[in-house]
Every structure is written in C-alpha cells, then in structure tokens.
C-alpha positions as CSV (number, residue, x, y, z in Angstrom):
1,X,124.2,-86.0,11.2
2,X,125.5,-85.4,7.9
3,X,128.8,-84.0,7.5
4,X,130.1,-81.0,5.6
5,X,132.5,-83.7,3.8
6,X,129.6,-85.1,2.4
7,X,127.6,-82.4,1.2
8,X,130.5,-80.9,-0.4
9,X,130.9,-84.5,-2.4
10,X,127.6,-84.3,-3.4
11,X,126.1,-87.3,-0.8
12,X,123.9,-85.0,0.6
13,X,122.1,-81.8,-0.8
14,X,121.9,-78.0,0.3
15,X,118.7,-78.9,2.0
16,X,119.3,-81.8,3.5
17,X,122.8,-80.6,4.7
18,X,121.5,-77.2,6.7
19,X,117.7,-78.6,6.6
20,X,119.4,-80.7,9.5
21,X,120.2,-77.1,11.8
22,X,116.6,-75.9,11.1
23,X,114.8,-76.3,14.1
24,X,110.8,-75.5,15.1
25,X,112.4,-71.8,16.7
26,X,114.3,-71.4,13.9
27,X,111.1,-71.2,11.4
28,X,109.4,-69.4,14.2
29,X,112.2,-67.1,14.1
30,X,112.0,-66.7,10.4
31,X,108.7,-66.1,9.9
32,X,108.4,-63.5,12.5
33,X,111.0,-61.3,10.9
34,X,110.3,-62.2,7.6
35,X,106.9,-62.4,8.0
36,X,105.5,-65.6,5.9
37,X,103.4,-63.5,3.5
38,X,106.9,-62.8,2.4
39,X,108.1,-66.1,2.1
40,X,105.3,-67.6,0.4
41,X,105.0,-64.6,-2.2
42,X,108.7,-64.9,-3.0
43,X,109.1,-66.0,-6.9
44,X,112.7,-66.5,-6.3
45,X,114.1,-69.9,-5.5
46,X,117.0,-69.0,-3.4
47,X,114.7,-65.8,-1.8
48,X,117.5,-63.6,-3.7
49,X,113.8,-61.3,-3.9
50,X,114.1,-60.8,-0.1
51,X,117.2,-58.1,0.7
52,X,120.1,-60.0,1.7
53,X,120.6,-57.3,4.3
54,X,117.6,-58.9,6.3
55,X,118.7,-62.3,5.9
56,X,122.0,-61.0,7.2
57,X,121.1,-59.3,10.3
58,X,118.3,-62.2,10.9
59,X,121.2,-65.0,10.5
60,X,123.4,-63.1,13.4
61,X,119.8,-63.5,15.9
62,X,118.9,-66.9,15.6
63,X,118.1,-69.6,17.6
64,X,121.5,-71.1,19.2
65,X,122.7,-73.4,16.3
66,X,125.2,-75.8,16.7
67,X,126.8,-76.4,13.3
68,X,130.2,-77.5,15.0
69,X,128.0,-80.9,16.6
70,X,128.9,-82.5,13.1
71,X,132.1,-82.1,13.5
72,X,134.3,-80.7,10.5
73,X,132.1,-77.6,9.9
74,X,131.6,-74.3,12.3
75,X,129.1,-71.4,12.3
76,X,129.8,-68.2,9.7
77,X,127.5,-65.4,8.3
78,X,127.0,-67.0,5.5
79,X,126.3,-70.6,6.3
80,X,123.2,-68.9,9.2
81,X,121.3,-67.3,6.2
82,X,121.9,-70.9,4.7
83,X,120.1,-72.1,7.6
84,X,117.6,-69.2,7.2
85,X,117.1,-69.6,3.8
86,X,116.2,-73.1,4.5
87,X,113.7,-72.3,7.1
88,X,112.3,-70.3,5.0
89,X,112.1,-73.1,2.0
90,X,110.6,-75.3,4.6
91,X,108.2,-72.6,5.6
92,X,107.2,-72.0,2.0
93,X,106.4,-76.0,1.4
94,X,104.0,-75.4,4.3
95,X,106.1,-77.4,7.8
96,X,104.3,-76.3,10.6
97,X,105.5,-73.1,12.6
C-alpha cells in the first residue's frame, strides 16, 4: 500500500495513490451512475465537465473503501470523488468493468 505520506512527498502520484482504493465494484459503480458514454465523451482531464454534484452524491454510495488500511489517511468527501474520479480515469483508458 502506499501511504498518504508518500503521495503527498511526491513518491507516488494521484493515480497511483487512490488508483490503489479503485476496485472492480467501484468502476462498476461508476459507470452505472455515470454511465461510460459520459466518461469516455468527457474532454476534461479531471471530469471537471461532469457536475461535481454527481460525483458528490456518487462518492457518499460507493463500494465500502477502506482508505484508513494504509494507515495515516481516513475517508472524506472529497478524497471518495478522488477515488471516483479515478475510476472513472481507469474506465476511460478502457480497464475492464
């Protein structure tokens, strides 16, 4: 696991640091409330096209994630649309659903 610690240094990147909470469910998840017409039509990097409003209310429904199992990090709003953004980014570089 990499730890927050090292993200924030700059060891690890933003995707590698929450790419490590995405899970199978959670693109599953994603794509189903985003739809991944969406996703892949997006022309925005950070999917600052899709309404933060959705990413919000999808962040508070996903899949059980356990950011705390790293150890010096814990689960808020904004680092689960992190997590969904990613997802998505996954999603959009074609992973499998």
């Amino acid at each position: 696991m990499i730890a927050r610690k090292e993200y924030m240094s700059g060891a690890a990147t933003h995707a590698e640091y929450y790419g490590q909470f995405v899970t199978e469910r959670t693109r599953q998840a994603i794509a189903a409330a985003i739809g991944v017409d969406r996703i892949r039509d997006s022309t925005d990097p950070h999917f600052n096209d899709i309404p933060l409003h959705l990413w919000d209310r999808l962040a508070a429904s996903l899949p059980a994630v356990s950011i705390a199992s790293v150890g010096d990090d814990w689960s808020t709003p904004a680092g689960l649309v992190c997590i969904a953004k990613e997802a998505a980014r996954q999603i959009k570089e074609g992973h499998k659903l």
